[in-house]
Backbone and ligand atoms as CSV (ligand in chain L), in Angstrom:
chain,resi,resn,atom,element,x,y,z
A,1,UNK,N,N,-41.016,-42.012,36.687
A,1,UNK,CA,C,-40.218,-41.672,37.888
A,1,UNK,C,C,-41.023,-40.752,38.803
A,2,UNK,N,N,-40.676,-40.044,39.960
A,2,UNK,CA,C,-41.329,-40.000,41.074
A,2,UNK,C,C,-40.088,-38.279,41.129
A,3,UNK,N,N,-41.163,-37.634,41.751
A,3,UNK,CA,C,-40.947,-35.995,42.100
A,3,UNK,C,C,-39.908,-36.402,43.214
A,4,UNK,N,N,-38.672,-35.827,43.891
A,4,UNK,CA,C,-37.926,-36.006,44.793
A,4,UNK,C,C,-38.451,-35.359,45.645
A,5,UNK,N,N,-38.932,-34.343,45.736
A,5,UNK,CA,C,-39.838,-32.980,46.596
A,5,UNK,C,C,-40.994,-33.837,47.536
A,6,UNK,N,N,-42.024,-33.801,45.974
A,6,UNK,CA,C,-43.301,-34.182,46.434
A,6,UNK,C,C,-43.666,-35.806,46.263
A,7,UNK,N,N,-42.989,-36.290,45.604
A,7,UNK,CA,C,-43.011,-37.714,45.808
A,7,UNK,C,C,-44.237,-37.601,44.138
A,8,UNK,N,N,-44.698,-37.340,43.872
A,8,UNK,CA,C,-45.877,-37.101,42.216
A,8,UNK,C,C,-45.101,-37.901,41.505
A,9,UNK,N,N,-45.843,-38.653,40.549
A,9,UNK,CA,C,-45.326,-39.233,39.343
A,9,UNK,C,C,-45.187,-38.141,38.903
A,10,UNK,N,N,-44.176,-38.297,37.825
A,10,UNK,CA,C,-44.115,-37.832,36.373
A,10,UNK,C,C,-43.345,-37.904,35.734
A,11,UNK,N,N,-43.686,-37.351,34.428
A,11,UNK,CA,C,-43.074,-37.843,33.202
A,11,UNK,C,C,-41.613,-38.013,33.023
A,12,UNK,N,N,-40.886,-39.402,32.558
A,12,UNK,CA,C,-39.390,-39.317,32.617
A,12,UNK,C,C,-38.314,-38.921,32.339
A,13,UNK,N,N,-39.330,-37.479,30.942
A,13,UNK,CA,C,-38.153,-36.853,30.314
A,13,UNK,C,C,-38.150,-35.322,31.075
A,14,UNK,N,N,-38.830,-35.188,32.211
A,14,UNK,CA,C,-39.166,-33.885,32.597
A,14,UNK,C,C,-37.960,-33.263,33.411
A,15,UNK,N,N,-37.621,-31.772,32.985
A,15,UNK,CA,C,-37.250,-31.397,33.786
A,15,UNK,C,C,-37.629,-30.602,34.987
A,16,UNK,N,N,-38.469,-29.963,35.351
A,16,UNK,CA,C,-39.094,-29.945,36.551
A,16,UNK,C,C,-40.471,-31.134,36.959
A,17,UNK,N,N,-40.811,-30.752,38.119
A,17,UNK,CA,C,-42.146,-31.123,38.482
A,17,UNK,C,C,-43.330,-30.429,38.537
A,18,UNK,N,N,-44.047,-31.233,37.921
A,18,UNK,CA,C,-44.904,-29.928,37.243
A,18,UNK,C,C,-46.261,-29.802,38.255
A,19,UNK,N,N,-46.002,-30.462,39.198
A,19,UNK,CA,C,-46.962,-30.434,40.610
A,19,UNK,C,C,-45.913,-29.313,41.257
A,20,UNK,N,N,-44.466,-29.400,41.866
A,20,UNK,CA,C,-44.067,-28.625,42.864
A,20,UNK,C,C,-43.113,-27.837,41.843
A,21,UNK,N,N,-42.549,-28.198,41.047
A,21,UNK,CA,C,-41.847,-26.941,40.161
A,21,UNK,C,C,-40.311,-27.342,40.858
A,22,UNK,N,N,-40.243,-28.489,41.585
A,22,UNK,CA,C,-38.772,-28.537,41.766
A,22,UNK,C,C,-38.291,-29.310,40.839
A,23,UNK,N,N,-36.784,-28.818,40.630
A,23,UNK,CA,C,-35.849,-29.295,39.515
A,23,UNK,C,C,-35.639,-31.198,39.772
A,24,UNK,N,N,-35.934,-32.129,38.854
A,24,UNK,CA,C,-35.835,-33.262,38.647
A,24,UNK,C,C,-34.654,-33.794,39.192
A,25,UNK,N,N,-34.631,-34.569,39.952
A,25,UNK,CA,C,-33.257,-35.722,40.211
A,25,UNK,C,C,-34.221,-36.693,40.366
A,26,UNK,N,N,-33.010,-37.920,39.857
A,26,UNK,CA,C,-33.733,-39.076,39.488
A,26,UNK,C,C,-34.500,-40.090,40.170
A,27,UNK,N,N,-34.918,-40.352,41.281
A,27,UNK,CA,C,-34.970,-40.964,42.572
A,27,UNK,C,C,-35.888,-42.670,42.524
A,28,UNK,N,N,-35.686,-43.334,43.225
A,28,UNK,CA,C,-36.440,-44.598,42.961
A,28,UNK,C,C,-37.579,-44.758,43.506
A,29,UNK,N,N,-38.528,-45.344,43.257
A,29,UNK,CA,C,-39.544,-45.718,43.979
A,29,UNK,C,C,-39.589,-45.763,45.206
A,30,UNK,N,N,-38.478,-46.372,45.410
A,30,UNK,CA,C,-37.905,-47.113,46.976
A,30,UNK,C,C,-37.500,-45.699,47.739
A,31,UNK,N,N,-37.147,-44.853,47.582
A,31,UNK,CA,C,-36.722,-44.042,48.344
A,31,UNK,C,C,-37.569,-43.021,48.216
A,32,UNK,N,N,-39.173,-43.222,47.591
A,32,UNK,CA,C,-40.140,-42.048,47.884
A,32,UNK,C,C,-40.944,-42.552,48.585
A,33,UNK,N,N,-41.198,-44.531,49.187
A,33,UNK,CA,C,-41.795,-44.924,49.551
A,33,UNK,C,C,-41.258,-44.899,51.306
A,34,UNK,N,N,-39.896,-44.780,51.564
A,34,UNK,CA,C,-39.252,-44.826,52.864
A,34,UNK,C,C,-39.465,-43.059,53.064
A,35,UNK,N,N,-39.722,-42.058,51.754
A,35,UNK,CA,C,-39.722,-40.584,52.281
A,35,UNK,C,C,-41.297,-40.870,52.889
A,36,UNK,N,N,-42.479,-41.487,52.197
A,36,UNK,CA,C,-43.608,-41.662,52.831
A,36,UNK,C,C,-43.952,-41.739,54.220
A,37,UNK,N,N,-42.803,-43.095,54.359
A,37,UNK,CA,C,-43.129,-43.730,56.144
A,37,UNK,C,C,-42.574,-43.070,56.667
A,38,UNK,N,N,-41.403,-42.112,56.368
A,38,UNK,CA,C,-41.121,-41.193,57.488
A,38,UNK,C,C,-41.995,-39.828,57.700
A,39,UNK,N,N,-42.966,-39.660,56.589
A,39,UNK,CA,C,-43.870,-39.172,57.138
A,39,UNK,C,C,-44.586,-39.259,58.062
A,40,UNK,N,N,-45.231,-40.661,57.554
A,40,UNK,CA,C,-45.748,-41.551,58.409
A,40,UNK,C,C,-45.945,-41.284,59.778
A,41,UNK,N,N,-44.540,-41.729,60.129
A,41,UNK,CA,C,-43.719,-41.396,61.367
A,41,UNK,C,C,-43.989,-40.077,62.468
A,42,UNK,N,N,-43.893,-38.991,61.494
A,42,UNK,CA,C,-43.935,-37.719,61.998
A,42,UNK,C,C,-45.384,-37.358,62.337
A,43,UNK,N,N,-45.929,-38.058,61.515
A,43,UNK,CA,C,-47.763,-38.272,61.999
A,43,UNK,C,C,-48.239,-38.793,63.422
A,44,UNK,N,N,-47.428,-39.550,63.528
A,44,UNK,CA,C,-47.708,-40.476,64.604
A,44,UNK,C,C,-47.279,-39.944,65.740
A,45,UNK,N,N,-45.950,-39.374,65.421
A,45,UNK,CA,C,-45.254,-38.402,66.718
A,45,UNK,C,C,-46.122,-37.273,67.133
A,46,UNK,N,N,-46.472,-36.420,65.801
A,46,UNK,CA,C,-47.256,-35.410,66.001
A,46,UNK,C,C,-49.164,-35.636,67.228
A,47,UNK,N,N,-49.510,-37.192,66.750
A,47,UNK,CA,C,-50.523,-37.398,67.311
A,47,UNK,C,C,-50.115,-37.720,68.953
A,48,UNK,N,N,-49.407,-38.301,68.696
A,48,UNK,CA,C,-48.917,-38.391,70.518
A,48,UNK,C,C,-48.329,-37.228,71.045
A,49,UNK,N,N,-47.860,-36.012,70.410
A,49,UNK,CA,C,-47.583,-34.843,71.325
A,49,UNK,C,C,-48.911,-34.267,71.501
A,50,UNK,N,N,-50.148,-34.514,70.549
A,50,UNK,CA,C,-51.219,-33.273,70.613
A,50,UNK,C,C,-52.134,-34.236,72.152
A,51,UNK,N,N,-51.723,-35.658,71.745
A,51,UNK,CA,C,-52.868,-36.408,73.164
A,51,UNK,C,C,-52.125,-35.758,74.473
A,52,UNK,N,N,-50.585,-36.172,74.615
A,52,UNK,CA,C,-49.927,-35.525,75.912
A,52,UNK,C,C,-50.178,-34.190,76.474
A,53,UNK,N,N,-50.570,-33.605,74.976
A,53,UNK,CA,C,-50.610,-31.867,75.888
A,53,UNK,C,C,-52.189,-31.875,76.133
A,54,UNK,N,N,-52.860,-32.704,75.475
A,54,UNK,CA,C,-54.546,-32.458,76.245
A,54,UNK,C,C,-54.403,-32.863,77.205
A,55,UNK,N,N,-53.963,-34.284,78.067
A,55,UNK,CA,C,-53.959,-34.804,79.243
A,55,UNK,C,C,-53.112,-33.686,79.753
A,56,UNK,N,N,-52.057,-33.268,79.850
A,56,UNK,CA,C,-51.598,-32.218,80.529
A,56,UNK,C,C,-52.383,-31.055,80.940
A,57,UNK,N,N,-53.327,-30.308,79.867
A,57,UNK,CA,C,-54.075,-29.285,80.081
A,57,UNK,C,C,-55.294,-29.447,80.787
A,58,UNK,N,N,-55.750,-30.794,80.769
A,58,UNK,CA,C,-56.716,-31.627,81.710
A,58,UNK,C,C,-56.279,-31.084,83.096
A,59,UNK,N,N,-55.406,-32.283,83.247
A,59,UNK,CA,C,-54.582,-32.387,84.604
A,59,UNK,C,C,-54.409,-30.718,85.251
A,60,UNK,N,N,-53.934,-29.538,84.282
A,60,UNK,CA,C,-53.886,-28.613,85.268
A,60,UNK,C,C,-55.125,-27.503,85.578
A,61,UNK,N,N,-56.153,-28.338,84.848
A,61,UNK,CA,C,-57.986,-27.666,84.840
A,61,UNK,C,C,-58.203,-28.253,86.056
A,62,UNK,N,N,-57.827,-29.437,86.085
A,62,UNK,CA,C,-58.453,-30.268,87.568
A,62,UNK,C,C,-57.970,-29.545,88.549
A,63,UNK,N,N,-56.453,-29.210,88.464
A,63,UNK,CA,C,-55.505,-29.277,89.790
A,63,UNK,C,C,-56.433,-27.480,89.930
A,64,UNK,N,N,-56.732,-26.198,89.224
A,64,UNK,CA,C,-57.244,-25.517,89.160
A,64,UNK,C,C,-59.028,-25.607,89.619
A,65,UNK,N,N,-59.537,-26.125,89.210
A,65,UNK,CA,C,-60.933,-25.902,89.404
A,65,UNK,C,C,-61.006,-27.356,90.675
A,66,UNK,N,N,-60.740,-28.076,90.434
A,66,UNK,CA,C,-60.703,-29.097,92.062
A,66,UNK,C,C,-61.721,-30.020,91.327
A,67,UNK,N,N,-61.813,-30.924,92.357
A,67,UNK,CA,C,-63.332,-32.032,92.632
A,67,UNK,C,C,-64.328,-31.719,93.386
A,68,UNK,N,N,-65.010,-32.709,93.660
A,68,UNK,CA,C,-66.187,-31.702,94.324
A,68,UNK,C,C,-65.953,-31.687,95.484
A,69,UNK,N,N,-65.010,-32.474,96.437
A,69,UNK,CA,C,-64.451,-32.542,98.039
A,69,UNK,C,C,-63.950,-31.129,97.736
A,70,UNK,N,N,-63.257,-30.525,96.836
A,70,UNK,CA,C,-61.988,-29.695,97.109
A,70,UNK,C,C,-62.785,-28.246,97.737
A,71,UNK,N,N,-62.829,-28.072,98.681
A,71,UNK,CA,C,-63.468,-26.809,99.009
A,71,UNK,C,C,-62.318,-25.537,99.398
A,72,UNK,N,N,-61.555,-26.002,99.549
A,72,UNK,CA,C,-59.949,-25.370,100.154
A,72,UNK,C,C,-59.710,-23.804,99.180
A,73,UNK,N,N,-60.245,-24.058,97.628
A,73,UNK,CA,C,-60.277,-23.038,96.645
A,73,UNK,C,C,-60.919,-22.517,97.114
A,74,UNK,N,N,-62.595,-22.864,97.405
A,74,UNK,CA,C,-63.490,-21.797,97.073
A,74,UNK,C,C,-64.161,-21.189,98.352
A,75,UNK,N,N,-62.870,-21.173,99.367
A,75,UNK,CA,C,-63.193,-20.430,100.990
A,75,UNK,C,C,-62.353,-19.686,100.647
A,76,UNK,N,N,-61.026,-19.503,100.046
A,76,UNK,CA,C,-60.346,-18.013,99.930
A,76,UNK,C,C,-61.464,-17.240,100.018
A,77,UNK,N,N,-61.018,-16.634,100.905
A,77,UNK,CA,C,-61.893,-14.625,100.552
A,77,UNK,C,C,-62.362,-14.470,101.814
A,78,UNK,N,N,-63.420,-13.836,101.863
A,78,UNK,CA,C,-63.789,-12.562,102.538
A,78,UNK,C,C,-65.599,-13.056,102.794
A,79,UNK,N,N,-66.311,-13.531,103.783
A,79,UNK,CA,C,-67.640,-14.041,104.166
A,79,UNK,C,C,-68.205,-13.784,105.461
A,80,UNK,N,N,-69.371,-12.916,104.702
A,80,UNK,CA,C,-70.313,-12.073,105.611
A,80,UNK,C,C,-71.560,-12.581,105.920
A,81,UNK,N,N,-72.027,-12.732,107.188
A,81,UNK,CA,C,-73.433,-12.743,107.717
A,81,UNK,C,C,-74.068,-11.883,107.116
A,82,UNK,N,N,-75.500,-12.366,106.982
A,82,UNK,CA,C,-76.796,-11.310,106.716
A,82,UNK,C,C,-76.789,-10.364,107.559
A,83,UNK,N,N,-76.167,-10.125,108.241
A,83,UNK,CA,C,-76.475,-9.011,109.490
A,83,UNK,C,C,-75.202,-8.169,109.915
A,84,UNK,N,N,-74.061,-8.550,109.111
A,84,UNK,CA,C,-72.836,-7.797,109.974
A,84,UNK,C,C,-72.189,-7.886,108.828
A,85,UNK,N,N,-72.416,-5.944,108.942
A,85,UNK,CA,C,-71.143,-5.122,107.785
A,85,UNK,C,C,-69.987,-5.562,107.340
A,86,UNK,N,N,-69.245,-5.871,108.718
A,86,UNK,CA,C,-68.149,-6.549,108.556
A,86,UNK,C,C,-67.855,-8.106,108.239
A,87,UNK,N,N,-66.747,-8.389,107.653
A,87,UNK,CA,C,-66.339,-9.943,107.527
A,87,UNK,C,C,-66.233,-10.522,108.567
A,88,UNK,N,N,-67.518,-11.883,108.795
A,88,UNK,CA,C,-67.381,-13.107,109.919
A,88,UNK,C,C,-65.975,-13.828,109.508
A,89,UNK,N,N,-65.416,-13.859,108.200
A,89,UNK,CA,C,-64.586,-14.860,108.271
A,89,UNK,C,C,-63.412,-14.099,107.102
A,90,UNK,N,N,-62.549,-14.169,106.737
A,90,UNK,CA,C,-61.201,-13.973,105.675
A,90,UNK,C,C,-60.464,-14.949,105.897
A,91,UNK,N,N,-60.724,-15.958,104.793
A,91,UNK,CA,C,-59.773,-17.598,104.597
A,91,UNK,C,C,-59.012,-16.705,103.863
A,92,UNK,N,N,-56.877,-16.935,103.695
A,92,UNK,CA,C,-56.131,-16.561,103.012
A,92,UNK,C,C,-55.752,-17.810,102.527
A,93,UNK,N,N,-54.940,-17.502,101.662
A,93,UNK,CA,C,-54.647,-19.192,100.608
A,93,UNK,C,C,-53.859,-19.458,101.428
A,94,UNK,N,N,-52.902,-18.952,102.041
A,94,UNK,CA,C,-51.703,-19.230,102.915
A,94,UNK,C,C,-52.035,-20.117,104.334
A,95,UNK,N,N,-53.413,-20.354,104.865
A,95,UNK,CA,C,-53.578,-21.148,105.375
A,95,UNK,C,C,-54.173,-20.449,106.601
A,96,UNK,N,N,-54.069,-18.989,106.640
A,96,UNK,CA,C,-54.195,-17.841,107.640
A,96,UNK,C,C,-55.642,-17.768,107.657
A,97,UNK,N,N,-56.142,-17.438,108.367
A,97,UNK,CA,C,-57.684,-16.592,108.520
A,97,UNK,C,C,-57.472,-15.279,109.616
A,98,UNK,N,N,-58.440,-14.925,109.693
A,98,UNK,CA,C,-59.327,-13.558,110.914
A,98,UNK,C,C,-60.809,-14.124,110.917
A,99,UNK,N,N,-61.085,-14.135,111.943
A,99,UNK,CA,C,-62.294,-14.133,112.183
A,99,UNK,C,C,-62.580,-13.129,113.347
A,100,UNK,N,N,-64.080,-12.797,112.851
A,100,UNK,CA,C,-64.544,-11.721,114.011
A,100,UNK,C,C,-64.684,-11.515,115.343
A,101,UNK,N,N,-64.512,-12.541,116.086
A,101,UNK,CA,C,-64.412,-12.540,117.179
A,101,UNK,C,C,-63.401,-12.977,118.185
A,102,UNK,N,N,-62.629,-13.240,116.962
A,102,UNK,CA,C,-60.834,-14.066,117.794
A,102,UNK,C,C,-59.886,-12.788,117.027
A,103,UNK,N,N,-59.347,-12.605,118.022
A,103,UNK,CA,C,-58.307,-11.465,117.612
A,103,UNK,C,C,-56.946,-12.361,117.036
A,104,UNK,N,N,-56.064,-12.031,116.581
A,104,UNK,CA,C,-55.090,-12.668,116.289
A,104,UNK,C,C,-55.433,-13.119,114.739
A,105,UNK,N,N,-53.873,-13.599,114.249
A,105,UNK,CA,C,-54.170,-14.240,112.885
A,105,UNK,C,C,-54.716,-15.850,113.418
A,106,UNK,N,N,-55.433,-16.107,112.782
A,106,UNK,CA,C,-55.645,-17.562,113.076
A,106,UNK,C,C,-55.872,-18.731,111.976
A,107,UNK,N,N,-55.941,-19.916,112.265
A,107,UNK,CA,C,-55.367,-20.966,111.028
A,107,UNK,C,C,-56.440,-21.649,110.611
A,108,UNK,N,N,-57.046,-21.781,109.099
A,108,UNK,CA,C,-57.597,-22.970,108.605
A,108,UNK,C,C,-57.410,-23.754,107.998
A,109,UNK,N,N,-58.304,-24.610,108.229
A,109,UNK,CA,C,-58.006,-25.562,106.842
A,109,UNK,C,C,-59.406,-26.827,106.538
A,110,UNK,N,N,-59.294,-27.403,106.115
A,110,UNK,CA,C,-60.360,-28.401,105.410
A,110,UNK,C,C,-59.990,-29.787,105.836
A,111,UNK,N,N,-60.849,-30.379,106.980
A,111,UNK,CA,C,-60.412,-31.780,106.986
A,111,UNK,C,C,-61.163,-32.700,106.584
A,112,UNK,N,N,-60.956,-33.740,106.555
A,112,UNK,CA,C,-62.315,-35.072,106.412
A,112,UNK,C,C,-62.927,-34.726,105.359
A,113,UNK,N,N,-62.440,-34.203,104.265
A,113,UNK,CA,C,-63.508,-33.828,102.980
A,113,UNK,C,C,-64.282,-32.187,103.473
A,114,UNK,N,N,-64.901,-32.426,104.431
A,114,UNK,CA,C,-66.005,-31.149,104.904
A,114,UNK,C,C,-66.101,-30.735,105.600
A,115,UNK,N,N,-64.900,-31.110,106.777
A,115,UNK,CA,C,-64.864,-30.377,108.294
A,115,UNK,C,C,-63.793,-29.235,107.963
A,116,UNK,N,N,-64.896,-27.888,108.197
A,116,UNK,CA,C,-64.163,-26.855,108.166
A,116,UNK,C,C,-63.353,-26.595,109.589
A,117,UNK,N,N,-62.231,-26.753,109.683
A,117,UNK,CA,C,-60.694,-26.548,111.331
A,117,UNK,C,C,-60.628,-25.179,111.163
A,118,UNK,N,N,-60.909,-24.548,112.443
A,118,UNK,CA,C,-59.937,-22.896,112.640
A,118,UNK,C,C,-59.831,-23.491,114.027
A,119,UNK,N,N,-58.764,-22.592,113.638
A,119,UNK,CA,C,-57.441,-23.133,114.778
A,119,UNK,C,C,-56.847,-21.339,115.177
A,120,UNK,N,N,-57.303,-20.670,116.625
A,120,UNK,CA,C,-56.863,-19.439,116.838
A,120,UNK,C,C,-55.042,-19.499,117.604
A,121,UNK,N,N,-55.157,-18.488,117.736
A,121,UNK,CA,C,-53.568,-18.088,117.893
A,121,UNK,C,C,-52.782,-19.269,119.051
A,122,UNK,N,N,-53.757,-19.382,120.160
A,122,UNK,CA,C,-53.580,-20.653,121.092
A,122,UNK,C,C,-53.618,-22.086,120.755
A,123,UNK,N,N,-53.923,-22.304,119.709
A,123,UNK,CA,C,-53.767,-23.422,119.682
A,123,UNK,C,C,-55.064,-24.402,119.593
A,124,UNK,N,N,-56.120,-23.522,120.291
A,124,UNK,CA,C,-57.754,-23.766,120.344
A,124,UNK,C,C,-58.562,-23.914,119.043
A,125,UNK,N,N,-59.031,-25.046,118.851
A,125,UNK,CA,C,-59.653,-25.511,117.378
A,125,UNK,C,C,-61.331,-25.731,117.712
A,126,UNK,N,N,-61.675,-25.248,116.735
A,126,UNK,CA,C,-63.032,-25.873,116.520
A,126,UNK,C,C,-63.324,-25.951,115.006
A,127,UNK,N,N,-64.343,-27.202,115.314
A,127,UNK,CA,C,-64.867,-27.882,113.994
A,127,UNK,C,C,-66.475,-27.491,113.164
A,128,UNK,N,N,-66.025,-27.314,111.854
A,128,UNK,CA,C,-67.598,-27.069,111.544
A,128,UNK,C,C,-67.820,-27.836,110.671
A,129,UNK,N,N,-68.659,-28.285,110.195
A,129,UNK,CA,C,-69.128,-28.945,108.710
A,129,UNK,C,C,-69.713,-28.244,107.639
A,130,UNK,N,N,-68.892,-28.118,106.580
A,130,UNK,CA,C,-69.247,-27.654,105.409
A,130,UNK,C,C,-70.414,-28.363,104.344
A,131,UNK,N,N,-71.599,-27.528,105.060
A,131,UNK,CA,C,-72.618,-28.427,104.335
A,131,UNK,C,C,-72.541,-27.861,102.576
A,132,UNK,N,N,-72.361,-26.953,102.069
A,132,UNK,CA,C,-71.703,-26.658,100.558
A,132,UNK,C,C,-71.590,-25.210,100.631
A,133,UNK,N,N,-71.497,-24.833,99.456
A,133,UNK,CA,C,-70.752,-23.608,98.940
A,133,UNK,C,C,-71.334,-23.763,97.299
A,134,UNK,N,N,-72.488,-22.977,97.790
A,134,UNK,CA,C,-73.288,-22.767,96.167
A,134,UNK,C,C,-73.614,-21.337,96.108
A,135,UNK,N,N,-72.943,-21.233,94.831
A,135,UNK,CA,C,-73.502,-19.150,94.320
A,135,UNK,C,C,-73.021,-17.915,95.357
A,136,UNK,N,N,-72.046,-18.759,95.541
A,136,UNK,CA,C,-71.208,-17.525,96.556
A,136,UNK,C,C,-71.463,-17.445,98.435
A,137,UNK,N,N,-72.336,-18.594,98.401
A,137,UNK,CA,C,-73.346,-18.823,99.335
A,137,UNK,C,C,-72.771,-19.736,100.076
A,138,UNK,N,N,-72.571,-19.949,101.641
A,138,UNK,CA,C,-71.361,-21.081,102.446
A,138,UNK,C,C,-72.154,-21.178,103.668
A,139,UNK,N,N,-72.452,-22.525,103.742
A,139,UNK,CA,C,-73.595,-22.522,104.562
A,139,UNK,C,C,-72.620,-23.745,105.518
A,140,UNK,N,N,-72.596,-23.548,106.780
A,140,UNK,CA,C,-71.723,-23.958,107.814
A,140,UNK,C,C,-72.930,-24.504,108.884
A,141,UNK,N,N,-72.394,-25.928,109.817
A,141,UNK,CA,C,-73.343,-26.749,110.468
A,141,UNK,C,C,-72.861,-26.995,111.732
A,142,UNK,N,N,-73.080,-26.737,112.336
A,142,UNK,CA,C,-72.858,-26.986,113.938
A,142,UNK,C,C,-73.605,-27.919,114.677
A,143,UNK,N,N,-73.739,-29.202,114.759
A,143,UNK,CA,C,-74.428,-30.002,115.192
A,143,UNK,C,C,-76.009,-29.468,114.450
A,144,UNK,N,N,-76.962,-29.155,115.400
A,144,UNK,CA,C,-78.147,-28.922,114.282
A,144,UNK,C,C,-78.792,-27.407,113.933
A,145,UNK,N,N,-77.797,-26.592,114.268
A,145,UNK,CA,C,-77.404,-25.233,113.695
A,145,UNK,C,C,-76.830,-24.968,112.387
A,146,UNK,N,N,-77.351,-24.284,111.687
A,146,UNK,CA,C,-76.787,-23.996,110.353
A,146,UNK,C,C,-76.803,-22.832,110.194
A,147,UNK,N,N,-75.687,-22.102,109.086
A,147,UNK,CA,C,-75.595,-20.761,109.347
A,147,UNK,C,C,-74.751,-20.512,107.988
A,148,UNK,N,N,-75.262,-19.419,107.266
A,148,UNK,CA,C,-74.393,-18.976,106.007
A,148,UNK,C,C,-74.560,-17.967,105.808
A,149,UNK,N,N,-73.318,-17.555,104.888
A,149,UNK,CA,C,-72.122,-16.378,105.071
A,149,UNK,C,C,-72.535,-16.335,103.065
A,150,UNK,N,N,-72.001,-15.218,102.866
A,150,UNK,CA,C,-71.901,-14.764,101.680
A,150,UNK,C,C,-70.652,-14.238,101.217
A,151,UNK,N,N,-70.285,-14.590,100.256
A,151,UNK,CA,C,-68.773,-13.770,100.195
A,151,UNK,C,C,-68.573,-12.741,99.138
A,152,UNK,N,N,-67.616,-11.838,99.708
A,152,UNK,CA,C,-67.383,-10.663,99.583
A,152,UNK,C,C,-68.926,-9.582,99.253
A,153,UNK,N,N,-69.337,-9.978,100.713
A,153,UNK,CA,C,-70.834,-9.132,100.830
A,153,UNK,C,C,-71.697,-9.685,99.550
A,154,UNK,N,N,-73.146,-9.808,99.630
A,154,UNK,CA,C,-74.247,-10.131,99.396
A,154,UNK,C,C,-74.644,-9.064,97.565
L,1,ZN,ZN,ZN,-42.907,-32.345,42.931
């Protein structure tokens, strides 16, 4: 006969199990082989909750660290010229900027993949191209002008 606990053979005159030490009831084959598959079962469930929560924890690394278009993260802050103490630029996540020479709060954002938009208090936009953003380093293109900023000072 078969352990009710642990499912172990053993001996038919036993009163415990001498694998788990639980007290003997008599049980059939058949009903240690259906306690099996519902193991089984719980295996299988268990493997599909552990895949769902990796794709989940994926999904919110991506939505966190971005692709390589996503530049929208890594302009938050505060970016200074080689030459001026002060901040040329403060991107806020909120969509806000300052820049140094437009008074007012004024608006950015990221279009076309790499066209950096500020947009001042009027309504007045201009376009730059985000040639990248390597090592803290944001190097901006103006037709065949290029120009980069460092953030939060050098
Ligand atoms: Zn047992």
């Amino acid at each position: 006969m078969f352990c009710g606990n642990c499912g172990k053979k053993i001996p038919d005159d036993s009163m415990f199990c001498p694998d788990c030490g639980t007290p003997v009831k008599r049980v059939s084959s058949q009903s240690v082989q259906k306690a099996e598959a519902k193991n089984k079962n719980h295996k299988i469930v268990g493997i599909i909750a552990v895949g769902v929560l990796i794709v989940l924890i994926l999904v919110v690394l991506f939505s966190i660290f971005g692709g390589g278009s996503n530049y929208e993260k890594k302009l938050v802050g505060e970016w200074y010229s080689e030459d001026n103490d002060d901040p040329e630029f403060i991107f806020y996540s909120d969509g806000t900027c300052e820049i140094d020479n437009w008074s007012g709060a004024c608006k950015w954002n990221v279009v076309n993949d790499d066209q950096l938009k500020l947009t001042d208090i009027w309504g007045e936009s201009r376009t730059s191209t985000i040639e990248s953003i390597k090592n803290n380093c944001l190097t901006l293109r103006d037709g065949d002008r290029a120009a980069e900023y460092y953030k939060n000072g050098k």
